[in-house]
gemmi code that builds the backbone of each chain (N, CA, C; Angstrom):
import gemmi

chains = {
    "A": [
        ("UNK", (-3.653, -31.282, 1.320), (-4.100, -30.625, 0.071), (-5.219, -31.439, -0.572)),
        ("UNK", (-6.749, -30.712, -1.193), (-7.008, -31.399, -1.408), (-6.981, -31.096, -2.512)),
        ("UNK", (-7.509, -32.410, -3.527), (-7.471, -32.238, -5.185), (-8.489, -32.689, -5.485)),
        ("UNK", (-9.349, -31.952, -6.677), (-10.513, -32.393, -7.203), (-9.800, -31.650, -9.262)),
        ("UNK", (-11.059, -32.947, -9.941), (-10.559, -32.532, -10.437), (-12.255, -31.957, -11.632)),
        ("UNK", (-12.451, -31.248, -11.876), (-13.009, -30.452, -12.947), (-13.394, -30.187, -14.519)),
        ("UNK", (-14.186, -30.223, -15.094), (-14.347, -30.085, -16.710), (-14.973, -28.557, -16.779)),
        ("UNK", (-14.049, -28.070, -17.681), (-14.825, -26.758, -17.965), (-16.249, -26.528, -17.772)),
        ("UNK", (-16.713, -25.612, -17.760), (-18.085, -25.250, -16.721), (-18.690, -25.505, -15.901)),
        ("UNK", (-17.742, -27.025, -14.861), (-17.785, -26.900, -13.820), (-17.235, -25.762, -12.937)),
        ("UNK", (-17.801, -26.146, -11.521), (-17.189, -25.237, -10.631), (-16.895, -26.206, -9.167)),
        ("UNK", (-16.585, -25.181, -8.168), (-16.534, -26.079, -6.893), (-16.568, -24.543, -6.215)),
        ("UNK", (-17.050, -25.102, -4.783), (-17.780, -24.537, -3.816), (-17.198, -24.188, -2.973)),
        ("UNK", (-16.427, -23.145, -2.207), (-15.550, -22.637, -0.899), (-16.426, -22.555, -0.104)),
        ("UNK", (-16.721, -22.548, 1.349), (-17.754, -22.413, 2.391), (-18.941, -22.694, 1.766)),
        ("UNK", (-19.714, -21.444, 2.050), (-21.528, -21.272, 1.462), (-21.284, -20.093, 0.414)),
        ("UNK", (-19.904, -19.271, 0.078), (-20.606, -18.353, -0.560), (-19.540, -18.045, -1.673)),
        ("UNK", (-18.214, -18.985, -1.901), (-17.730, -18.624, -2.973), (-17.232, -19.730, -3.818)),
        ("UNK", (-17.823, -19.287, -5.335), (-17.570, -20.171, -6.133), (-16.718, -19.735, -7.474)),
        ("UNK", (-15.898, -21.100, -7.672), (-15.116, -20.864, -8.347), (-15.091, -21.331, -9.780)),
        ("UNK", (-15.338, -20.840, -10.736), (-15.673, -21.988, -12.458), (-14.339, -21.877, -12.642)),
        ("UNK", (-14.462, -23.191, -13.730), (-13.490, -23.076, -15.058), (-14.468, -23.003, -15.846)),
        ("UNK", (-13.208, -21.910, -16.719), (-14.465, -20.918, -17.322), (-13.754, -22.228, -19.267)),
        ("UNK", (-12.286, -21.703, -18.946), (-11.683, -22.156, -20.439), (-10.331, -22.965, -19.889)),
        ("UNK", (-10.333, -24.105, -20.558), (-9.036, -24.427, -20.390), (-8.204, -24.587, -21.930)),
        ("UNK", (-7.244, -23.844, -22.228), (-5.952, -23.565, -23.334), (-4.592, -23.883, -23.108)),
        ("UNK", (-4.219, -25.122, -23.183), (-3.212, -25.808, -22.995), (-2.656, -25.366, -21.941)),
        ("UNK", (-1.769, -24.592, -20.946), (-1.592, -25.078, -20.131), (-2.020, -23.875, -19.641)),
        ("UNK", (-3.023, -22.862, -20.054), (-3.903, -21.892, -19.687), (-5.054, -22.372, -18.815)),
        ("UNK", (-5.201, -21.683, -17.725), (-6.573, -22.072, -17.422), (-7.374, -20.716, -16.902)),
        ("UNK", (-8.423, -20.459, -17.322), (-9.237, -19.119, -16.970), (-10.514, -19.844, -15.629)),
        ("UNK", (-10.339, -19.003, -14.747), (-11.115, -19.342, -13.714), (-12.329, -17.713, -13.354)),
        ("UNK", (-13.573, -18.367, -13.245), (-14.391, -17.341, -13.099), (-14.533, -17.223, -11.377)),
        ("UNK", (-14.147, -16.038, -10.531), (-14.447, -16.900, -8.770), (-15.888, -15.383, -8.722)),
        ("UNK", (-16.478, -15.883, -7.811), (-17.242, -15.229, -7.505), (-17.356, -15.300, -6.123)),
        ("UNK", (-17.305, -14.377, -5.038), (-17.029, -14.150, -3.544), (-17.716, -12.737, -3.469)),
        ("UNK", (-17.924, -13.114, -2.215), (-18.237, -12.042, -1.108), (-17.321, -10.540, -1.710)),
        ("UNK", (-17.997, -9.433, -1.621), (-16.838, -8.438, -1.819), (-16.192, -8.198, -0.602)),
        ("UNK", (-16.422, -8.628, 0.458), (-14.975, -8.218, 1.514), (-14.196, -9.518, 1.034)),
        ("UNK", (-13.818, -10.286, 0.861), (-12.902, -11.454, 0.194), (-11.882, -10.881, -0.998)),
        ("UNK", (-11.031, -10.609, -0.500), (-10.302, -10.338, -1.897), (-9.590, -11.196, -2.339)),
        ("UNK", (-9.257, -11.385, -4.147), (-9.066, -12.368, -4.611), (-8.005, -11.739, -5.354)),
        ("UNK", (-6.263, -12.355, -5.252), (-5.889, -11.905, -6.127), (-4.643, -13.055, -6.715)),
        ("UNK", (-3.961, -12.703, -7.687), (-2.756, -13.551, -8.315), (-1.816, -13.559, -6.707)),
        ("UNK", (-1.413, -14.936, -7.220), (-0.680, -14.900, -5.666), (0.670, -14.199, -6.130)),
        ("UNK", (1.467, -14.230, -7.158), (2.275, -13.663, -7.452), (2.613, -11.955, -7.086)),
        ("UNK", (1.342, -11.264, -7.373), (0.998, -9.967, -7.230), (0.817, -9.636, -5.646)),
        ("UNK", (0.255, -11.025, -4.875), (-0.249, -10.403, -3.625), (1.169, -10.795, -2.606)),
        ("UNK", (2.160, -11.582, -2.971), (3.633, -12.167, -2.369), (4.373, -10.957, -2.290)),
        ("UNK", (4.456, -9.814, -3.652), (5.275, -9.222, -3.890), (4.808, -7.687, -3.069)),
        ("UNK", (3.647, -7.919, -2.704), (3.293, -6.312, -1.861), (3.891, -6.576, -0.858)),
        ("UNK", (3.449, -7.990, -0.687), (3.680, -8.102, 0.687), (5.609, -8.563, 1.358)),
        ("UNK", (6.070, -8.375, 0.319), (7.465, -8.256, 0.861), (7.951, -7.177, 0.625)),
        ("UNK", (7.541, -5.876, -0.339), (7.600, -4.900, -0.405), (7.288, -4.362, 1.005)),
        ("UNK", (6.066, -4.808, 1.626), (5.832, -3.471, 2.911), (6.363, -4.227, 3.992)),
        ("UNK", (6.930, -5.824, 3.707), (8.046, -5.929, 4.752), (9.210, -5.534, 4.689)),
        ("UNK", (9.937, -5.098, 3.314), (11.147, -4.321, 3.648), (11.135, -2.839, 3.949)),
        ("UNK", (9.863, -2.535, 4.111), (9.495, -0.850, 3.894), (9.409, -0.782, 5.393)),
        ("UNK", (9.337, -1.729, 6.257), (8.415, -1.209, 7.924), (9.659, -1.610, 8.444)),
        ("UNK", (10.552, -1.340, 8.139), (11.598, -1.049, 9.187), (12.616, 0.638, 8.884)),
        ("UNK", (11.316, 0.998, 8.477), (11.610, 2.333, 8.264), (12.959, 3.461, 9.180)),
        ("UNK", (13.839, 3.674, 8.407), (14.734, 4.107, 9.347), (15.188, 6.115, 9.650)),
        ("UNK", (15.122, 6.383, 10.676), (14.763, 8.225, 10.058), (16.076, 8.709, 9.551)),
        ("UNK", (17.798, 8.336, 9.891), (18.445, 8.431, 9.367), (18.641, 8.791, 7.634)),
        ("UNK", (18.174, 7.359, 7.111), (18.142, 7.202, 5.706), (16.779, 8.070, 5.058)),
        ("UNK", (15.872, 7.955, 6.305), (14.591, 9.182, 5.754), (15.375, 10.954, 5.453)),
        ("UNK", (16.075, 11.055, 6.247), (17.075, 12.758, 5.786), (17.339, 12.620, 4.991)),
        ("UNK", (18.032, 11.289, 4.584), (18.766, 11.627, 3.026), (17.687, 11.452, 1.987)),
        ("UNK", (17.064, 11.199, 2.039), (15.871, 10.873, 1.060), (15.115, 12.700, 0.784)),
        ("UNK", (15.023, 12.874, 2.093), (14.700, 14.806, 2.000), (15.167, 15.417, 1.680)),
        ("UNK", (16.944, 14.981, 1.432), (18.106, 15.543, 0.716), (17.820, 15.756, -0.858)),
        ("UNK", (17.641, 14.805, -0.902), (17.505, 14.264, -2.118), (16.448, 14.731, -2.839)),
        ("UNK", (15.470, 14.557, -2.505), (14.058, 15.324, -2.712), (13.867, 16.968, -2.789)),
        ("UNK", (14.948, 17.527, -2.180), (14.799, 19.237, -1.941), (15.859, 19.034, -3.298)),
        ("UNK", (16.852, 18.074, -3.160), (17.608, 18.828, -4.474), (16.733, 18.359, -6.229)),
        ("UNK", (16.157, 17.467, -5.871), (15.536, 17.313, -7.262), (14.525, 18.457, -7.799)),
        ("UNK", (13.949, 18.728, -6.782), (12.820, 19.995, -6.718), (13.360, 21.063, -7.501)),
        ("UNK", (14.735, 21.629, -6.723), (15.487, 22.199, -6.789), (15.711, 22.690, -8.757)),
        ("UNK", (15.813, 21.086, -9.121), (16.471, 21.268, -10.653), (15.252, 21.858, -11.083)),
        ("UNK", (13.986, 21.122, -11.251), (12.754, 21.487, -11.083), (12.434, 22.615, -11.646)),
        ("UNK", (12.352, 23.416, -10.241), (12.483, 25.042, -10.438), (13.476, 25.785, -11.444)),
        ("UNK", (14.743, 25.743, -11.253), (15.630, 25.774, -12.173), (15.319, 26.091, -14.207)),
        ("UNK", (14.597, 24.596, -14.373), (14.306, 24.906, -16.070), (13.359, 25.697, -16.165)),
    ],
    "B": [
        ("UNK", (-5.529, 9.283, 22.974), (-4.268, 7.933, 22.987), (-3.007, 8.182, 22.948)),
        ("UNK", (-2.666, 7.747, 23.669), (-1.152, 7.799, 23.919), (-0.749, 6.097, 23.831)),
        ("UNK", (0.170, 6.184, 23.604), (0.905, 5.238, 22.770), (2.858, 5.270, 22.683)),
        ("UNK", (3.737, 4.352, 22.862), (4.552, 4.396, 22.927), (5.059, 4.352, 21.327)),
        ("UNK", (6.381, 4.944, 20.949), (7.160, 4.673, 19.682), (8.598, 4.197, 20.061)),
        ("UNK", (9.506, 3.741, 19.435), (10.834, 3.621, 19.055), (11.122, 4.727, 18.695)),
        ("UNK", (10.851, 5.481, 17.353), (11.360, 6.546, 17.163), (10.856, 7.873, 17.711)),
        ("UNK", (10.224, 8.318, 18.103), (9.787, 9.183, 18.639), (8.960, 9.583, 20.095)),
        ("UNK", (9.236, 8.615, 20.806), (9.010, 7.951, 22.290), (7.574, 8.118, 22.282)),
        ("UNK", (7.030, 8.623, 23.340), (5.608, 8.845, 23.614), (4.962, 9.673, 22.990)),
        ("UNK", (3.790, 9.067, 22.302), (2.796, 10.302, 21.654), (1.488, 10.198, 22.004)),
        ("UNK", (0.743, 11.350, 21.727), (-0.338, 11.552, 22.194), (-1.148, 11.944, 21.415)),
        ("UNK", (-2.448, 11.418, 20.705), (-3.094, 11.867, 19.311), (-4.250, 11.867, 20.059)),
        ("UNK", (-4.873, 12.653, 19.053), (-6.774, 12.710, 19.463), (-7.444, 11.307, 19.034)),
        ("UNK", (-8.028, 10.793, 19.332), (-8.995, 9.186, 18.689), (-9.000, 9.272, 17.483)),
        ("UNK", (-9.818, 10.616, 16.741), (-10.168, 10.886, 15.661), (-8.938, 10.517, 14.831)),
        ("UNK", (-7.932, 11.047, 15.421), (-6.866, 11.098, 14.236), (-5.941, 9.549, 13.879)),
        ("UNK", (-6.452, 8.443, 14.643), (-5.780, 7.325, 14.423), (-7.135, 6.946, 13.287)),
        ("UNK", (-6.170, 5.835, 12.008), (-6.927, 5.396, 11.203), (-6.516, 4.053, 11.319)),
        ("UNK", (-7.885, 3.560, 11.020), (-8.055, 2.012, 11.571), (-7.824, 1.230, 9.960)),
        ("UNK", (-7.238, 0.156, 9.964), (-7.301, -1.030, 8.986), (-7.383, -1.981, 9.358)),
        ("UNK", (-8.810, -2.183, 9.067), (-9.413, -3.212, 9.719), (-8.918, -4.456, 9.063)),
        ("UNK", (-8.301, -5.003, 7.828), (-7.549, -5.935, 7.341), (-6.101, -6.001, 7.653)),
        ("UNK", (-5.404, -4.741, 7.835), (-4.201, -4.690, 8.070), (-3.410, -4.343, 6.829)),
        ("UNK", (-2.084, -4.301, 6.926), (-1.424, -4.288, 5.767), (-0.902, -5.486, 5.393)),
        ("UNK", (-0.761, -5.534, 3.871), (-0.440, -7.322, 3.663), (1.024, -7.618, 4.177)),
        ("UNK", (0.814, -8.915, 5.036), (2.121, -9.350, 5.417), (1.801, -8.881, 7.504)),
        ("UNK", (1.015, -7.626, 7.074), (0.660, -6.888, 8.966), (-0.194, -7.071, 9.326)),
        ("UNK", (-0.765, -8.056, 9.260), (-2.524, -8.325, 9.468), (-3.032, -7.648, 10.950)),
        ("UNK", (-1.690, -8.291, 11.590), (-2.352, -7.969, 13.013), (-2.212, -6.671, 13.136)),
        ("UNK", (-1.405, -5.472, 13.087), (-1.260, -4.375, 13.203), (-2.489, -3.233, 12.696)),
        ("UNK", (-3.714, -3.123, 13.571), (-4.763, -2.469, 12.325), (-5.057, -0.803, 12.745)),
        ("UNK", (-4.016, -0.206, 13.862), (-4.413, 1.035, 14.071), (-2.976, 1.760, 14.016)),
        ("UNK", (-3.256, 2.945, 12.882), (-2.011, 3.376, 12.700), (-2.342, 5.319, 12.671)),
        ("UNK", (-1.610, 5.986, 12.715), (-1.321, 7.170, 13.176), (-0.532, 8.058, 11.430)),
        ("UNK", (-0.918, 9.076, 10.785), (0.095, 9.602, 9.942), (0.830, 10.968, 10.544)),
        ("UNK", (2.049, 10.771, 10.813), (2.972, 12.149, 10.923), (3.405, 12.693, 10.404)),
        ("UNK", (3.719, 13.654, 10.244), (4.266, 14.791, 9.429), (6.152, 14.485, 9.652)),
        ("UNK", (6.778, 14.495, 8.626), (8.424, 13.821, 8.912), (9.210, 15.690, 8.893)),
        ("UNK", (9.265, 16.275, 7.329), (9.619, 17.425, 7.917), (8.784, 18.402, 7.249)),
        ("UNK", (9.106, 19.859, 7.483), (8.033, 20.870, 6.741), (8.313, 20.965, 5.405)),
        ("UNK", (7.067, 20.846, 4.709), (7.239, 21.070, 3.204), (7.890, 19.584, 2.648)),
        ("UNK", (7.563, 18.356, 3.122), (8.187, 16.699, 2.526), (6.828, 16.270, 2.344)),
        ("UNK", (6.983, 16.047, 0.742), (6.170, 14.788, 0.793), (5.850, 13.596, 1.653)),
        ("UNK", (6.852, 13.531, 1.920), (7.046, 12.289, 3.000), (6.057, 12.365, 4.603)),
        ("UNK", (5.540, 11.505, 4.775), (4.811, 11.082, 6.097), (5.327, 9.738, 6.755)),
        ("UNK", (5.216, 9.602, 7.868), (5.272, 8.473, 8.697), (4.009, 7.895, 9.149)),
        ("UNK", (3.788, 6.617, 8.787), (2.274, 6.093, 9.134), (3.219, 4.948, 10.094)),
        ("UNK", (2.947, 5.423, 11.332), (3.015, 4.582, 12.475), (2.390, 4.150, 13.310)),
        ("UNK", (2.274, 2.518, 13.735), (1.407, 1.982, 14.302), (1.098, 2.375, 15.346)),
        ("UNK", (0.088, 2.093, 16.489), (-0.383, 3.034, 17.706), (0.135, 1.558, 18.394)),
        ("UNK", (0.367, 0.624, 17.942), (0.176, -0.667, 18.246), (1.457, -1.499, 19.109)),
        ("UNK", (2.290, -1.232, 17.913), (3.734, -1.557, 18.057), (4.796, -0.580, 17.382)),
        ("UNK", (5.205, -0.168, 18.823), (6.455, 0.755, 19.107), (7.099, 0.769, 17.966)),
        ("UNK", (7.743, -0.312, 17.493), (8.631, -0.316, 16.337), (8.481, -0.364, 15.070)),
        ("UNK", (7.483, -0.396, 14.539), (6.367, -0.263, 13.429), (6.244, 0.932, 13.139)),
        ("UNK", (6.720, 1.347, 11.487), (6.559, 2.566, 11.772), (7.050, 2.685, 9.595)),
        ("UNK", (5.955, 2.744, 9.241), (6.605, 2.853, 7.627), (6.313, 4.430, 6.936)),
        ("UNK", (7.105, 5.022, 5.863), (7.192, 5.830, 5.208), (6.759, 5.927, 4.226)),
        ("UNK", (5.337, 7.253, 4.266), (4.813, 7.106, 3.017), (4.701, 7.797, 2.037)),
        ("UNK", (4.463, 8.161, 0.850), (4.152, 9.419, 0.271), (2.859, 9.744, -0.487)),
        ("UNK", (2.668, 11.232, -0.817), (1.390, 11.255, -1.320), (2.058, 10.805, -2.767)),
        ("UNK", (1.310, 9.922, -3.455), (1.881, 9.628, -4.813), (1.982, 10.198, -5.839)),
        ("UNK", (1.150, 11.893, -5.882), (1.191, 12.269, -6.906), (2.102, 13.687, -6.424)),
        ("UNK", (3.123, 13.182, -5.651), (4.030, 14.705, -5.089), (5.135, 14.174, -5.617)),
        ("UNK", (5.559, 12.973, -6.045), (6.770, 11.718, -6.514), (6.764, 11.595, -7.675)),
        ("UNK", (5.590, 11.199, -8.467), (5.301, 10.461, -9.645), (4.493, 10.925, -10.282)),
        ("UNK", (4.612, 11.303, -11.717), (3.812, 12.114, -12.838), (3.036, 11.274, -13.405)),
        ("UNK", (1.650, 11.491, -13.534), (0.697, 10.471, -14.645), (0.058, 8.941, -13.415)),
        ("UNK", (0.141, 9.513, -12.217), (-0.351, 8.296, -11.313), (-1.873, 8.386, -11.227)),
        ("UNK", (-2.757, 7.424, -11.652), (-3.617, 7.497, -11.714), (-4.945, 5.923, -12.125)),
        ("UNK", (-5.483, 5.621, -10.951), (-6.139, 4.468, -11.116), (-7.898, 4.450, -10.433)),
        ("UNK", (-8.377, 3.382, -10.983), (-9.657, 3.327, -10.682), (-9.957, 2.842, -9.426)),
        ("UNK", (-10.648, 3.569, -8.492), (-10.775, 2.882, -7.282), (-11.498, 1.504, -7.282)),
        ("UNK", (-11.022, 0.686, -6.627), (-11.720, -0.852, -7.025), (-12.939, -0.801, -5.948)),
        ("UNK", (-14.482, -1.403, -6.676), (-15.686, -0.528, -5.760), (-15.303, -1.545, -3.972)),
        ("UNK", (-14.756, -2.656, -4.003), (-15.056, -2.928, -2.999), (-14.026, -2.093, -1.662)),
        ("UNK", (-12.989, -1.066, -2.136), (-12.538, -0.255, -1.678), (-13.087, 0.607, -0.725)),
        ("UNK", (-14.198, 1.099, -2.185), (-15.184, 2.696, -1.648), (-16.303, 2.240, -0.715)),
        ("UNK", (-16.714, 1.073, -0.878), (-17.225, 0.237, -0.057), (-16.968, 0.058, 1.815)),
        ("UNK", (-15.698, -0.599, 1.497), (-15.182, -0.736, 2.765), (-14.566, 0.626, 3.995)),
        ("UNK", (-14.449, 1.183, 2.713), (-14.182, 2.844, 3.313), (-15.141, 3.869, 3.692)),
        ("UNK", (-16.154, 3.415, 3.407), (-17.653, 4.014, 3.634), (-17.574, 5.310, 3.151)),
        ("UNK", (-16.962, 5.386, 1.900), (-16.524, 6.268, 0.855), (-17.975, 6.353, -0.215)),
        ("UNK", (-18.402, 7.659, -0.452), (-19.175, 7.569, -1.530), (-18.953, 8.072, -2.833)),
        ("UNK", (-17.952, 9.392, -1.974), (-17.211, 9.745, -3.552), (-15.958, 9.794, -3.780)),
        ("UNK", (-15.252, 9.427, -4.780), (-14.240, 9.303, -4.977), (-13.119, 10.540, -3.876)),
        ("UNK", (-14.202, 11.912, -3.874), (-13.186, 12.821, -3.394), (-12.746, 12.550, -1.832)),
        ("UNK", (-13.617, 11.738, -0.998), (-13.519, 11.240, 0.070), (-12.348, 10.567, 0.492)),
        ("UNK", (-11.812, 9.919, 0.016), (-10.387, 9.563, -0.158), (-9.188, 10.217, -0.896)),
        ("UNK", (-8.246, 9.540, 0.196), (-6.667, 10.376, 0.029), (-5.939, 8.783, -0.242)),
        ("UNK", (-4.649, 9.318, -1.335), (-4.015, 8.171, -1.665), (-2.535, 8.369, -0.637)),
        ("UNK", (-2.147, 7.092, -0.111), (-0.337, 7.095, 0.022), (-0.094, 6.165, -0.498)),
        ("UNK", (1.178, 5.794, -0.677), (2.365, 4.647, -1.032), (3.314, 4.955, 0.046)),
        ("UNK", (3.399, 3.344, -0.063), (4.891, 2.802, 0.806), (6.248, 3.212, -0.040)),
        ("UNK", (7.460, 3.585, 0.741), (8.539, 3.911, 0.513), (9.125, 2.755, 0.878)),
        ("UNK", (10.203, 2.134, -0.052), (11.306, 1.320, 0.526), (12.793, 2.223, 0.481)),
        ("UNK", (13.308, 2.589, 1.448), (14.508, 3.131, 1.368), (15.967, 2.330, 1.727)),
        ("UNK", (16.049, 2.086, 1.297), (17.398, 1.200, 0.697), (18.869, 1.652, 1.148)),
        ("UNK", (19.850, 1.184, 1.698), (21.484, 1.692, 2.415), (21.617, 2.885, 1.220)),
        ("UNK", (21.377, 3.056, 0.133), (21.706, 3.662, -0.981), (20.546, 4.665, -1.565)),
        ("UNK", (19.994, 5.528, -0.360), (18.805, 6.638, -1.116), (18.467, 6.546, -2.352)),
        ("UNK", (19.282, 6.537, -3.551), (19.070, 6.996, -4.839), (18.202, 5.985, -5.385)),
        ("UNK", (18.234, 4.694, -4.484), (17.763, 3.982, -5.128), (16.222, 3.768, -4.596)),
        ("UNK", (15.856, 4.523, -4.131), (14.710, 3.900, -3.041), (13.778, 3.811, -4.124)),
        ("UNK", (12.441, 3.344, -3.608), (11.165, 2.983, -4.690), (10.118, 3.314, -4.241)),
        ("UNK", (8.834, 3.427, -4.566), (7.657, 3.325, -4.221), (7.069, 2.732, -4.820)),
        ("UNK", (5.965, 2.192, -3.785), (4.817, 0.746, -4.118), (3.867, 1.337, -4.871)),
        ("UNK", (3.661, 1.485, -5.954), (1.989, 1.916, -7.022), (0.903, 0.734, -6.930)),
        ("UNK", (1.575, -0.189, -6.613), (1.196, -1.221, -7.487), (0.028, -1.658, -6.039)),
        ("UNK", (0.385, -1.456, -5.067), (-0.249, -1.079, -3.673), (-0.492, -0.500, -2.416)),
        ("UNK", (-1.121, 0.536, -3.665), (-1.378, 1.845, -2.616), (-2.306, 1.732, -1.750)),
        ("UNK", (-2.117, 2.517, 0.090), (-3.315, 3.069, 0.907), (-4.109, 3.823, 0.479)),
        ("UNK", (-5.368, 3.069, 0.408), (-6.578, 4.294, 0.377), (-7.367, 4.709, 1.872)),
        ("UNK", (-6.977, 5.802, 2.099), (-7.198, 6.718, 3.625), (-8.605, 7.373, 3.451)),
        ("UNK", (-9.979, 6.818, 4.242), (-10.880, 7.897, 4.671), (-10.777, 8.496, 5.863)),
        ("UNK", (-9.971, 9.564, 5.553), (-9.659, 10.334, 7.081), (-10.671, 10.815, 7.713)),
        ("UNK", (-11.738, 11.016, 7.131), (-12.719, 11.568, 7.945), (-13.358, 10.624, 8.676)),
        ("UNK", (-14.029, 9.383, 7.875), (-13.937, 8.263, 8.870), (-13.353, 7.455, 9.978)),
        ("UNK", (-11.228, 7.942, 9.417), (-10.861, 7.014, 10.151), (-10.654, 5.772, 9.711)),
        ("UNK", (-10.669, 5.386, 8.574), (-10.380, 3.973, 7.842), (-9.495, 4.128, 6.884)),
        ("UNK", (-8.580, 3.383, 6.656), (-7.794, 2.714, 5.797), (-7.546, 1.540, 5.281)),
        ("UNK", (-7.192, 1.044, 4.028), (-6.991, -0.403, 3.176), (-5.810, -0.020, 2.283)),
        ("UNK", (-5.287, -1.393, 2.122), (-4.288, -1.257, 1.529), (-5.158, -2.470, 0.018)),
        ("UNK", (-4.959, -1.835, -0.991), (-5.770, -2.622, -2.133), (-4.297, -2.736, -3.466)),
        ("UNK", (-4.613, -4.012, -4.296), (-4.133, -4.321, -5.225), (-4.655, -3.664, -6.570)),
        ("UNK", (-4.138, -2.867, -7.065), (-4.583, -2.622, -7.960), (-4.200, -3.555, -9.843)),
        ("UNK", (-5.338, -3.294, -10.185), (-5.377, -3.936, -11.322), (-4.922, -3.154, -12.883)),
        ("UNK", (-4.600, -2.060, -12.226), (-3.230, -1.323, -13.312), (-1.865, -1.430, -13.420)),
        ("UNK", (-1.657, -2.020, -14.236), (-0.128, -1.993, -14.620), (1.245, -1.186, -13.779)),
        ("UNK", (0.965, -1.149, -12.671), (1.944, -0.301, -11.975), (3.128, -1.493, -11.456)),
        ("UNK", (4.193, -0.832, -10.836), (5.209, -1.847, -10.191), (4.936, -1.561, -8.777)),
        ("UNK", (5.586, -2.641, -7.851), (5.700, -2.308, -6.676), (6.831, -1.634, -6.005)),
        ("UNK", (8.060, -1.567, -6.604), (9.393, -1.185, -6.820), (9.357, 0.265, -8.081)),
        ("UNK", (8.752, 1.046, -8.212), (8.933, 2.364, -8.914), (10.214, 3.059, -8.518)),
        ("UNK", (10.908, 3.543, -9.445), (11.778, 4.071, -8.709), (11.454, 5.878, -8.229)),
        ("UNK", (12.253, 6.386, -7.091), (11.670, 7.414, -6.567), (12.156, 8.524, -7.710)),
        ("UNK", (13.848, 8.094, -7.500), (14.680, 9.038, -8.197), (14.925, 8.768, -9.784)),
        ("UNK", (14.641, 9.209, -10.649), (15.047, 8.776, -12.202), (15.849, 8.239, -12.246)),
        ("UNK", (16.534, 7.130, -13.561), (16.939, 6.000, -13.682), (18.659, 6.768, -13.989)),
        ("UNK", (18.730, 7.885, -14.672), (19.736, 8.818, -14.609), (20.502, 8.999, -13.612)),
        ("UNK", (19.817, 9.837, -12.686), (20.239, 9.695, -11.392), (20.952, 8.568, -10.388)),
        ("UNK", (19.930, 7.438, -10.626), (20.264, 6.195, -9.883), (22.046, 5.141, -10.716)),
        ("UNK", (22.011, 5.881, -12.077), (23.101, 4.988, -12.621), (24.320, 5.798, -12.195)),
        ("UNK", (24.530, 7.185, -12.746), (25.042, 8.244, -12.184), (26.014, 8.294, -10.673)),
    ],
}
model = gemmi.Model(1)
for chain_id, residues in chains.items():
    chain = gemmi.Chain(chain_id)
    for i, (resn, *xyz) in enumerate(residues, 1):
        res = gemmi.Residue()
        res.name, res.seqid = resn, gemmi.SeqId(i, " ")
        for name, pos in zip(("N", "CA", "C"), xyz):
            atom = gemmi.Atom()
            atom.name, atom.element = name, gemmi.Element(name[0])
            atom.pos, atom.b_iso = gemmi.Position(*pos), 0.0
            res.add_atom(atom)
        chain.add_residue(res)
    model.add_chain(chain)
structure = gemmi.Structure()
structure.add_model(model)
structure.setup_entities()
């Protein structure tokens, strides 16, 4: 790991083409400006952990439990129509 | 292409109709050519299964056949990568998690597929609206019930 360490409106340099500021630091806030490539996507790792165990419990998709889900789905419709 | 499945043994699609993700899905990097099927007549529901690996095989829906008021800004490096120019060019899905317990299943808002079928490309993008990744399918009524 490496560590550097930074004063607001510095930045530091990823490869040749993305850079990252501190933009503000607020006690134990820190706002970072990144600027990258647009195929690079940049996101909260928090946000990008949680898709991604979402579409690992999703890809073991099973067709069994998919019927009941169609079950389920024709009867909600169902009320739907109904009111 | 023909292509083997787990669930549905051998299939056979036109080129055209496999859509490529060239990033993958997060967590599936390697997996980047996938297939959408039709599950039954008249279901929201589709199967986007890999051409890749047999056992790969997730459930998706169109999001606005599930969920009332779904609605977000395409992020440009999306329309970009999709060689999308207008918004109408693209089709949305979400991932289904279905759970031992149907009632409870969910869908991902929070990261939806954006499909240029006519191209043939797909991405799976983070969106920067307030959505969950866990929505529930069935109302909260239902699910306590």
């Amino acid at each position: 790991l490496l560590v550097l360490t930074r004063k607001k409106g510095e930045k530091i340099v990823i490869g040749d083409n993305i850079f990252v500021t501190v933009l503000e630091v607020k006690g134990d806030q820190i706002q970072l400006g990144i600027d990258a490539p647009r195929k690079i996507s940049v996101h909260r790792e928090e946000v990008f952990r949680e898709i991604q165990e979402e579409n690992i419990k999703a890809h073991q998709a099973r067709t069994a439990e998919l019927q009941q889900v169609q079950k389920l789905l024709g009867e909600k419709k169902g009320e739907g129509e109904d009111k | 292409l023909r292509f083997a499945t787990t669930r549905f043994g051998e299939l056979e699609v036109p080129e055209e109709g496999v859509i490529n993700f060239p990033e993958g899905l997060l967590g599936f990097e390697k997996n980047k050519k996938f297939v959408l099927l039709p599950t039954e007549e008249n279901s929201p529901l589709l199967w986007l299964q890999s051409t890749e690996d047999p056992d790969l095989a997730f459930i998706v829906a169109e999001p606005g056949l599930l969920v009332k008021g779904y609605s977000f800004e395409l992020p440009a490096e999306a329309s970009k990568k999709l060689e999308a120019e207008k918004e109408e060019e693209v089709q949305v899905v979400c991932l289904l998690v279905i759970p031992e317990d149907p009632q409870q299943s969910t869908i991902n808002l929070k990261g939806p597929l954006i499909l240029n079928i006519s191209r043939g490309l797909g991405l799976q993008v983070v969106l920067k609206e307030d959505y969950s990744t866990r929505h529930p399918v069935f109302n909260e009524a239902s699910v306590s019930a």
